[in-house]
C-alpha positions in Angstrom: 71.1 63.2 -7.7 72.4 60.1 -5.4 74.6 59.1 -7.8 76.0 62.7 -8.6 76.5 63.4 -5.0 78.5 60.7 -4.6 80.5 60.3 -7.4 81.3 64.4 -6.7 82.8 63.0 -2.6 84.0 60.2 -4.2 86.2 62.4 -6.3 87.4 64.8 -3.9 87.8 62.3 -1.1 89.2 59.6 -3.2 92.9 61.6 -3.8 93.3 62.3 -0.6 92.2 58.8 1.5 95.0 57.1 -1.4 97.8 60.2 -0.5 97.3 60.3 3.5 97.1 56.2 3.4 100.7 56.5 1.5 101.9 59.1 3.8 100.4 57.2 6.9 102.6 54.3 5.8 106.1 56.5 5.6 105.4 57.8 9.1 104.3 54.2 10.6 108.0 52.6 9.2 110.0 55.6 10.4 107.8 55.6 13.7 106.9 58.9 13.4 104.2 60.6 16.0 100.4 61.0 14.5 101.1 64.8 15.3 101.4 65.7 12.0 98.3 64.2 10.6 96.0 65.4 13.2 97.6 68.9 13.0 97.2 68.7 9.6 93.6 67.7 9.1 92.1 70.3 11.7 94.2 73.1 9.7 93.6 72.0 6.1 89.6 71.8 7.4 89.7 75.5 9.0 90.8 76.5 6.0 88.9 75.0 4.0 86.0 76.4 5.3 87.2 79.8 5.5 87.8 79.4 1.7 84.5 78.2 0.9 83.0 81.3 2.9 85.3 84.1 1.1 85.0 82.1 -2.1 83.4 84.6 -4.2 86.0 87.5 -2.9 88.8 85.3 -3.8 87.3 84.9 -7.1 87.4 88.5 -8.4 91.5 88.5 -7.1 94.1 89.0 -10.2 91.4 90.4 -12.4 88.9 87.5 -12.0 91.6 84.7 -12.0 91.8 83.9 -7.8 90.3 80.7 -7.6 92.2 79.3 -10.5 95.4 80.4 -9.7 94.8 79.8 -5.5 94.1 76.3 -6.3 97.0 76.2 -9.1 99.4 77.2 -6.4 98.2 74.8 -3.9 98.4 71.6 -5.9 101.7 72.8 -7.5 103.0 73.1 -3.6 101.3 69.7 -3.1 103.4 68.2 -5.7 106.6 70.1 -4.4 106.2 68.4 -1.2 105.6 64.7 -2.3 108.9 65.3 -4.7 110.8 66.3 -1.6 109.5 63.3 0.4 110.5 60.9 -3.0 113.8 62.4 -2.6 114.4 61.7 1.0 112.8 58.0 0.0 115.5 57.8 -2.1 118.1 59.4 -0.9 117.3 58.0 2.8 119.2 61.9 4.1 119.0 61.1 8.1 119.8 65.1 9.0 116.4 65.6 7.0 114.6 63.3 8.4 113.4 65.8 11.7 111.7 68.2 8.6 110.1 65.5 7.4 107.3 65.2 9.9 106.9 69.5 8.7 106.5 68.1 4.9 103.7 65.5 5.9 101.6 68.3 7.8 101.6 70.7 5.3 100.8 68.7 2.6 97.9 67.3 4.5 96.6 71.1 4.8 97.1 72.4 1.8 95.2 68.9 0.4 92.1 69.3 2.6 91.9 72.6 2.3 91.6 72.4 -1.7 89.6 69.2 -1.5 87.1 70.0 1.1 86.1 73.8 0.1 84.7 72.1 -3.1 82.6 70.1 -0.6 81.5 72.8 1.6 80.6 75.0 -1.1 78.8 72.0 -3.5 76.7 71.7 0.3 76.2 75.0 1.0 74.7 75.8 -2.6 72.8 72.3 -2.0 70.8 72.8 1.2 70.0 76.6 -0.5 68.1 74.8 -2.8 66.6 71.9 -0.8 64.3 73.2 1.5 62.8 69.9 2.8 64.3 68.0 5.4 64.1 65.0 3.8 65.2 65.5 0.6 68.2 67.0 2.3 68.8 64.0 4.1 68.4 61.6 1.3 70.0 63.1 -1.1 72.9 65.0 0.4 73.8 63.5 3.6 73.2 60.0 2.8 74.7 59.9 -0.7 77.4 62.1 0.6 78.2 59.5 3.0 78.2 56.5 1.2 81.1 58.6 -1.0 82.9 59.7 1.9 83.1 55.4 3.2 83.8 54.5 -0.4 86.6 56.8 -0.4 88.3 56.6 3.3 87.7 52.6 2.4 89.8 52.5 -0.6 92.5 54.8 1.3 92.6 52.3 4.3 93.1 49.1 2.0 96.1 51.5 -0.1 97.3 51.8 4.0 97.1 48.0 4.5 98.2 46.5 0.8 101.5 48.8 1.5 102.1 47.6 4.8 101.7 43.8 3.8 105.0 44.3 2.1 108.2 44.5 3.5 109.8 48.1 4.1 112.0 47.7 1.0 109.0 46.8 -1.3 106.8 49.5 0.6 109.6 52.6 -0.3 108.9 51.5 -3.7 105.4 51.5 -3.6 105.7 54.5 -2.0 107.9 56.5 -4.6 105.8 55.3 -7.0 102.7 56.2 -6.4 104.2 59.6 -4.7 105.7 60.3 -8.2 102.2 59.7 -10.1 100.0 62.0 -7.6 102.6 64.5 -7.8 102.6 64.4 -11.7 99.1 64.1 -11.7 98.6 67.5 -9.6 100.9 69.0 -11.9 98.4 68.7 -14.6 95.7 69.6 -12.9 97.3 72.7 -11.8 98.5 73.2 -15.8 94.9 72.9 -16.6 93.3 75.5 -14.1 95.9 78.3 -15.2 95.4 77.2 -19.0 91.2 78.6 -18.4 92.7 81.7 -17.2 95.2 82.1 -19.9 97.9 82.1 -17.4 99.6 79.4 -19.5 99.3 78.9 -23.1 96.9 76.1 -24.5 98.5 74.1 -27.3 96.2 71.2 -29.1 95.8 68.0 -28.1 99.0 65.2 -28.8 96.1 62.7 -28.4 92.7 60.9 -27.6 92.5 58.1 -25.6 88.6 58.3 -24.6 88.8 55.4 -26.3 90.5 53.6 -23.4 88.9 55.4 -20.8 86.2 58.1 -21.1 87.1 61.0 -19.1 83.8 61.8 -18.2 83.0 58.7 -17.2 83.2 57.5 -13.4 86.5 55.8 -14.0 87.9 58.5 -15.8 87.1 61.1 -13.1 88.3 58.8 -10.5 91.6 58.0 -12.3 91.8 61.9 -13.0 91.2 62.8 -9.4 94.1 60.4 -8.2 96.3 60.7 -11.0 95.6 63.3 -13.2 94.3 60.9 -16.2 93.8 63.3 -19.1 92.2 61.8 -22.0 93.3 64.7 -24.7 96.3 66.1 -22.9 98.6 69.3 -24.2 102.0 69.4 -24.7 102.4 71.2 -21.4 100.8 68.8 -19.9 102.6 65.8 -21.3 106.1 67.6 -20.9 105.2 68.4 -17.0 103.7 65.2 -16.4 106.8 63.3 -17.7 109.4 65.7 -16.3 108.0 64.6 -12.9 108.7 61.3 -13.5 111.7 61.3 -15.3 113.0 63.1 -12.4 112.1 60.6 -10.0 114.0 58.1 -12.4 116.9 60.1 -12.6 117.0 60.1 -8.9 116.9 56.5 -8.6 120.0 55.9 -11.3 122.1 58.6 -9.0 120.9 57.2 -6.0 122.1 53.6 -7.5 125.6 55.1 -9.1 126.2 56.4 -5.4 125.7 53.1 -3.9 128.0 51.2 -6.3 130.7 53.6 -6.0 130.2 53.7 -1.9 130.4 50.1 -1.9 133.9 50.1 -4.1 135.3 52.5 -1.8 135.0 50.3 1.2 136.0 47.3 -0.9 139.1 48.7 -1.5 
């Protein structure tokens, strides 16, 4: 049960310490007030709980389908959000740059509030059982702990290992890993509405639990962050790749505009 309980923080907590170290580190370099994240993390926990109370109500919406598609939409808004922030990145727009603060906030919210419902409800069903004190406290508290510190830990060395570079090597750290977690949410999302037959299922184009087991600790952390899917659909594969073929295609116009800038003041 130790183990299980904190593999299960580890995986919620672990996507979101890597995504608010990486937005932490676009608001330090454009000096940006802390406003944002604290708004952010005491709406996104509100609501988190008030999920995890309603739960079962918001189960039975759209004909039994709620949860999946609720969750669906917030990691598909999630992933909206980091594209717009890779798009200011690259685009460096200085009229957006007062919305930008707006973008952080809300994807802090709607982050914690998916991440940490599944926490409050995997404790609330946990103490139901447990009766005894200390069994509560060893095994749930304790173990849910030492995920939590594992998780926050990994997100403050992401914070630090992007600010040891300098800002030009940090933006492309940053649209990076922005593209990945956004591409990776995306497929999440794909696979939520797939179980309610909201989006067709289509077999697997391959199998690589040879590389990495998906249900191994690895695989669940790499899925968590990035959305590692070891027999992916073609949905899946298409979305995924969209997402970062559009962040490529953004940097090649973002390139051709600052060649053809730079000819026009040659000349």
């Amino acid at each position: 049960m130790l183990l299980d309980t904190i593999t299960l923080v580890l995986r919620e907590t672990l996507e979101a310490g890597i995504l608010i170290a990486i937005l932490l580190s676009i608001a330090n370099i454009k000096r940006f007030s802390k406003r944002w994240l604290w708004a952010g993390l005491a709406i996104g926990s509100v609501l988190a709980y008030v999920y995890s109370i309603n739960f079962d109500g918001v189960s039975e919406w759209l004909d039994y389908a709620g949860q999946e598609v609720l969750n669906a939409s917030m990691q598909i808004t999630v992933a909206v959000m980091l594209m717009l922030l890779v798009a200011w990145l690259i685009f460096k727009i200085e009229t957006l740059e007062p919305a930008v603060p707006f973008v952080l906030a809300i994807t802090v919210v709607l982050l914690l509030t998916r991440e940490l419902t599944e926490m409050f409800i995997f404790y609330s069903g946990f103490f139901q059982v447990h009766e005894d004190w200390v069994t509560r406290l060893n095994s749930g508290i304790t173990s849910g702990f030492i995920g939590l510190m594992i998780g926050v830990s990994i997100g403050v060395l992401f914070h630090a290992a992007i600010r040891y570079w300098s800002d030009r090597a940090a933006n492309r750290i940053q649209i990076t890993l922005l593209s990945l977690v956004a591409a990776g949410l995306f497929v999440q999302a794909t696979q939520l509405l797939m179980q309610v037959d909201w989006v067709s299922s289509t077999s697997a184009v391959w199998d690589s639990n040879w590389l990495i087991q998906e249900s191994s600790i690895v695989g669940q952390m790499t899925y968590a962050v990035f959305g590692y899917e070891a027999t992916p659909t073609v949905t899946e594969v298409v979305g995924y790749m969209g997402i970062i073929l559009c962040t490529v295609a953004m940097l090649i116009l973002s390139r051709f505009m600052k060649d053809k800038s730079e000819i026009s003041h040659a000349n």
